[in-house]
C-alpha positions as CSV (number, residue, x, y, z in Angstrom):
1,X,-52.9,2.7,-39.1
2,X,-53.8,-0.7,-37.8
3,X,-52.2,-2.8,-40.2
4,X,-49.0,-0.5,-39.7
5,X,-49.0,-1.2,-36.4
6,X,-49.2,-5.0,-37.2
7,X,-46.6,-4.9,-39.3
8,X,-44.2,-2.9,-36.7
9,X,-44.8,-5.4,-33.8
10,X,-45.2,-8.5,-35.2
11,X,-41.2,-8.2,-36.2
12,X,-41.0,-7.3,-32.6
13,X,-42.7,-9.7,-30.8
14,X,-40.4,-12.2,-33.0
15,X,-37.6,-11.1,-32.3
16,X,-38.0,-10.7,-28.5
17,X,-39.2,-14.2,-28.4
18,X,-36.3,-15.6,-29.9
19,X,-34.5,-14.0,-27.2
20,X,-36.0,-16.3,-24.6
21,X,-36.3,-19.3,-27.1
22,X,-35.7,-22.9,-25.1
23,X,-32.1,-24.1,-26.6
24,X,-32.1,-27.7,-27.0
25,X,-29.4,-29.5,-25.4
26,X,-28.7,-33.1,-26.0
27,X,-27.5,-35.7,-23.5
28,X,-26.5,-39.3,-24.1
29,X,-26.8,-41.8,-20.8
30,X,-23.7,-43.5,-20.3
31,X,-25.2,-46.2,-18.7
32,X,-27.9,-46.9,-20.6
33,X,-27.0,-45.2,-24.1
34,X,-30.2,-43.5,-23.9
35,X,-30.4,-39.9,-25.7
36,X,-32.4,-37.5,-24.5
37,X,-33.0,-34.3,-25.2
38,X,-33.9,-30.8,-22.4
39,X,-34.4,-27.5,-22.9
40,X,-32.6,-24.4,-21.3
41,X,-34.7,-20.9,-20.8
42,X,-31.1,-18.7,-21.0
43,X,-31.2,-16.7,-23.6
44,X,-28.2,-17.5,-26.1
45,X,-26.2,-14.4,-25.0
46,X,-27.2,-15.2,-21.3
47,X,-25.3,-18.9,-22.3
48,X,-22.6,-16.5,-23.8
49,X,-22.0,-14.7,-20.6
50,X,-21.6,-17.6,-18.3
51,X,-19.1,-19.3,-20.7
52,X,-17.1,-16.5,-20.7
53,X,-16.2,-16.6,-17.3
54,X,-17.0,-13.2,-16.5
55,X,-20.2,-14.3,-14.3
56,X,-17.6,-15.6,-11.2
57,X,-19.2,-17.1,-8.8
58,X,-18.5,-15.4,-5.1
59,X,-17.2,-18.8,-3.2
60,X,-15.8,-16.9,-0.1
61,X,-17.5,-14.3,1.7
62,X,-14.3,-13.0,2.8
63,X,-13.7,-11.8,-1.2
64,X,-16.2,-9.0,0.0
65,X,-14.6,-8.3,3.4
66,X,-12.8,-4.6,4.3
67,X,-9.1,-5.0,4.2
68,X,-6.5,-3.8,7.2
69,X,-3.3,-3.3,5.8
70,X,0.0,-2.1,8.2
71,X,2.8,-1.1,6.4
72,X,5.1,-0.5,9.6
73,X,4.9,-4.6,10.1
74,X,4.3,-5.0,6.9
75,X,1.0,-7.7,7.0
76,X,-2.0,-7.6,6.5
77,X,-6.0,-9.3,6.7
78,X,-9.4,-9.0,6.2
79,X,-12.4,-8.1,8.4
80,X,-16.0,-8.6,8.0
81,X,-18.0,-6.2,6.5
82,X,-19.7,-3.6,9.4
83,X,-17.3,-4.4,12.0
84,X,-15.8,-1.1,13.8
85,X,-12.1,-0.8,13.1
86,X,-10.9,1.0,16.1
87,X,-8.3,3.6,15.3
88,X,-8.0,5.7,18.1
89,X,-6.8,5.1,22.2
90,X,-10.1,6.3,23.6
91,X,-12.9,4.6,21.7
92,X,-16.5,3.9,23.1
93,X,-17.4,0.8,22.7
94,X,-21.7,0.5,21.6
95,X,-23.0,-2.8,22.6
96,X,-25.0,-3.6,19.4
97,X,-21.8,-3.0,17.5
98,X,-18.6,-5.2,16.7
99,X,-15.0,-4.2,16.7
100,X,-12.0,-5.2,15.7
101,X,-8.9,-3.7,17.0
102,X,-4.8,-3.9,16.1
103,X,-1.9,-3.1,18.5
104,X,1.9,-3.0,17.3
105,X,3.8,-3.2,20.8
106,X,7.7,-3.0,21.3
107,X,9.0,-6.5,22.2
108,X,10.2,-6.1,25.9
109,X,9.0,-2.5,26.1
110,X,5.6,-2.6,28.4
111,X,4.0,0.1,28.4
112,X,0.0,-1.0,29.5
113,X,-0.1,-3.3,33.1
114,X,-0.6,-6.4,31.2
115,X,2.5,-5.7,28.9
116,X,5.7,-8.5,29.2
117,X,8.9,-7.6,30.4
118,X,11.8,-8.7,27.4
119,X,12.5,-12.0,29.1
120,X,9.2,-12.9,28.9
121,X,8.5,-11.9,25.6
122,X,11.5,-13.9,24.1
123,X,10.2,-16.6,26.2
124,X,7.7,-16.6,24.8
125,X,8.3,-16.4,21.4
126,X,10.6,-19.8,22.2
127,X,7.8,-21.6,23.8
128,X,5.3,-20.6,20.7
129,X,8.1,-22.3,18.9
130,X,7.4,-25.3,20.4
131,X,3.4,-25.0,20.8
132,X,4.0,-24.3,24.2
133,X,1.2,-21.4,25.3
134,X,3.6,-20.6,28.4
135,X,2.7,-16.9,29.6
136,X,-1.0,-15.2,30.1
137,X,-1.1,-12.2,28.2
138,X,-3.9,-10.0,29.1
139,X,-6.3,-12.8,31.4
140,X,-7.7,-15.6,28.9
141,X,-10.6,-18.1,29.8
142,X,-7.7,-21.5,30.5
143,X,-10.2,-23.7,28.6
144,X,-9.9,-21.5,25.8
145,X,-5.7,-21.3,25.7
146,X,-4.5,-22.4,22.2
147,X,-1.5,-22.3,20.3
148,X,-1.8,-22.4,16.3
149,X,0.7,-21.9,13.6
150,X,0.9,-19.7,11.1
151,X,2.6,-19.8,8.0
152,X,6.4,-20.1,9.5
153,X,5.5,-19.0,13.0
154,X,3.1,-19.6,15.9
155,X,0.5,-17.4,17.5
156,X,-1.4,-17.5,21.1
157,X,-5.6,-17.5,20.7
158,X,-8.0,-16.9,23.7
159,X,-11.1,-16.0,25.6
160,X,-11.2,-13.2,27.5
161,X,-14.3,-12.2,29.6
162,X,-13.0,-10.3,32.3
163,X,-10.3,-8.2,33.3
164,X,-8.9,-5.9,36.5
165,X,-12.3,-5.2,38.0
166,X,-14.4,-8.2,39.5
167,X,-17.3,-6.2,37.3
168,X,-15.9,-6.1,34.0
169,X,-17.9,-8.0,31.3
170,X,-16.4,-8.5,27.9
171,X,-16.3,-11.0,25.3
172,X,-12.8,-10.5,23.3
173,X,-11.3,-13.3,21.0
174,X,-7.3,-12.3,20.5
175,X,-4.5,-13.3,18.7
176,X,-0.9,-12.6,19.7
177,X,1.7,-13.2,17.7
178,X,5.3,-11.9,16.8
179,X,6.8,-11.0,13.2
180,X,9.6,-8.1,12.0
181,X,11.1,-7.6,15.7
182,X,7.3,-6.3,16.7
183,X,4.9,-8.4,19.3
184,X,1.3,-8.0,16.9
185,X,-2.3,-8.1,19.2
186,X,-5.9,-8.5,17.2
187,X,-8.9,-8.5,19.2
188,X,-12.2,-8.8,18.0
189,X,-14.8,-7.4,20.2
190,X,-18.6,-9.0,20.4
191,X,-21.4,-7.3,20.6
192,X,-22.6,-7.5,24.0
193,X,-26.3,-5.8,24.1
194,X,-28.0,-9.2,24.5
195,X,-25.5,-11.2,26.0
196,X,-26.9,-11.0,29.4
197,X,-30.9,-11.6,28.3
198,X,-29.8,-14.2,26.3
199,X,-27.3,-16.2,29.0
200,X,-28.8,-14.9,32.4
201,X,-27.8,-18.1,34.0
202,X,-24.3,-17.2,33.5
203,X,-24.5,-13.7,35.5
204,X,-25.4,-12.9,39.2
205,X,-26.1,-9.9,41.2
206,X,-23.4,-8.5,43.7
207,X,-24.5,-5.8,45.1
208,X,-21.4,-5.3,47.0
209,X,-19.3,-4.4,44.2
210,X,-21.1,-3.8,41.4
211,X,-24.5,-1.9,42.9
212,X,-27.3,-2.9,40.0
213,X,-25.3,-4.7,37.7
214,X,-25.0,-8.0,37.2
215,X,-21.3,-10.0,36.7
216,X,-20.5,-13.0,35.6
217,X,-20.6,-16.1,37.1
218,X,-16.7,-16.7,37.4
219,X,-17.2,-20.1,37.6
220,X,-19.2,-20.5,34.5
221,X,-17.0,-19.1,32.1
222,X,-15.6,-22.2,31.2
223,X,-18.5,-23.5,30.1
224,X,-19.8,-20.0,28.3
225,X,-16.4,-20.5,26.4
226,X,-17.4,-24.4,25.6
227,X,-20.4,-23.2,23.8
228,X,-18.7,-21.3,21.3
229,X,-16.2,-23.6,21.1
230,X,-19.0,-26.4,20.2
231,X,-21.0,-24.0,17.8
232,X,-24.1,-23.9,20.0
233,X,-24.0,-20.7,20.7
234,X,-27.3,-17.9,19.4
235,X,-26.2,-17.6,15.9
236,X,-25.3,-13.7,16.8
237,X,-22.8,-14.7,18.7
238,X,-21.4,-17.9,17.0
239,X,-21.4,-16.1,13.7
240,X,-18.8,-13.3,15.4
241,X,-16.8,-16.0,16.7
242,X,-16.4,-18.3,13.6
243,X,-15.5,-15.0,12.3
244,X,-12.7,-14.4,14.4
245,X,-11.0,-17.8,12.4
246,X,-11.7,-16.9,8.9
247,X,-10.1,-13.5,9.8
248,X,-7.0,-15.1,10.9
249,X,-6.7,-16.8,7.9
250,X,-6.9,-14.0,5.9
251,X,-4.0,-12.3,7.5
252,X,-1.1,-11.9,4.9
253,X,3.0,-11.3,5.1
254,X,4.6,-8.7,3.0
255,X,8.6,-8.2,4.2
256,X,10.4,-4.9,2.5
């Protein structure tokens, strides 16, 4: 039985170590005209694989992102992996989480007390036109007013932090742009469950208005926004707002 047993395995062993031979691989020096010769551990069908172009190397994370598609406007974009596509009117918002949320509005139809009239919306759109950021939709951080274009048309990016009540505290990056006769909002919501721990300078007590909670120090929003704007920020927080970009550039135009 032993010598059956040899005979069985040493075939084996052979052939599983010529598997994982070292491939020689030649080189010449240009410089020098020197050859010399290394050695590569891949197995010959591992070399195979990689030559073959099936082993694609994953350059952008965004390749592995969730996908938003609207077919009323007729575009579309990406969104990072475990952010909360909102989807109803009434959402709760959890502040370890992230969301991302798209509204379609009627131009010159307001609807919501920050909506434009139609004068200003096709003002708007005329100013974008000439990277003009000329009305305040919704209540962005001034320091954090751009206009930016995209593809054949222009679209408004901001800060907001605040809104209505003097004790609001958010942290929403939106884009506002117009395309197929419809005014387009996406706002990307950060997760806000350490924002005040981790920037306490920024907030201050008011008892007056806002009993146990702290707000924001209005006039050191500016300089929250700067942060982010520089990359300094706790990479928690940076990483959702360099986010925000790679999203926009995502977003694709389909017309019927």
């Amino acid at each position: 039985m032993k010598k059956l047993f040899v005979l069985i395995t040493v075939p084996l062993l052979i052939l599983l170590t010529s598997c994982v031979a070292k491939n020689p691989e030649t080189k010449t020096d240009t410089q020098t005209g020197e050859t010399k010769t290394s050695t590569s551990t891949l197995s010959a069908e591992e070399e195979a694989f990689n030559n073959s172009g099936q082993a694609k190397a994953i350059v952008d994370e965004t390749d592995l992102w969730q996908i938003y598609e609207n077919k009323e406007v007729w575009f579309s974009f990406k969104y990072p992996t475990g952010t909360n596509l909102i989807k109803e009117q009434n959402y709760k918002i959890e502040p370890g989480e992230s969301y991302i949320k798209v509204e379609i509005k009627e131009i010159g139809n307001p609807v919501a007390p920050n909506d434009l009239t139609k004068e200003q919306d096709m003002k708007n759109i005329e100013d974008l036109s000439a990277w003009k950021f000329w009305v305040n939709y919704d209540n962005p951080i001034a320091e954090s007013k751009k206009v930016s274009p995209v593809w054949n048309m222009f679209w408004q990016d901001f800060l907001v932090l605040s809104r209505f009540d003097v004790c609001n505290v958010t942290v929403e990056r939106m884009l506002v742009f117009y395309f197929n006769n419809k005014k387009i909002l996406i706002t990307s919501y950060a997760p806000l469950m350490w924002l005040k721990t981790t920037f306490p300078d920024y907030f201050m007590l008011d008892e007056e208005n806002c009993q146990t909670e702290t707000r924001w120090k209005f006039n050191k929003q500016a300089e929250f926004y700067q942060t982010l704007a520089d990359k300094k920020a706790p990479a928690w927080l940076q990483i959702w707002y360099n986010n925000f970009d790679k999203i926009v550039w995502t977003i694709t135009f389909n017309h019927k």
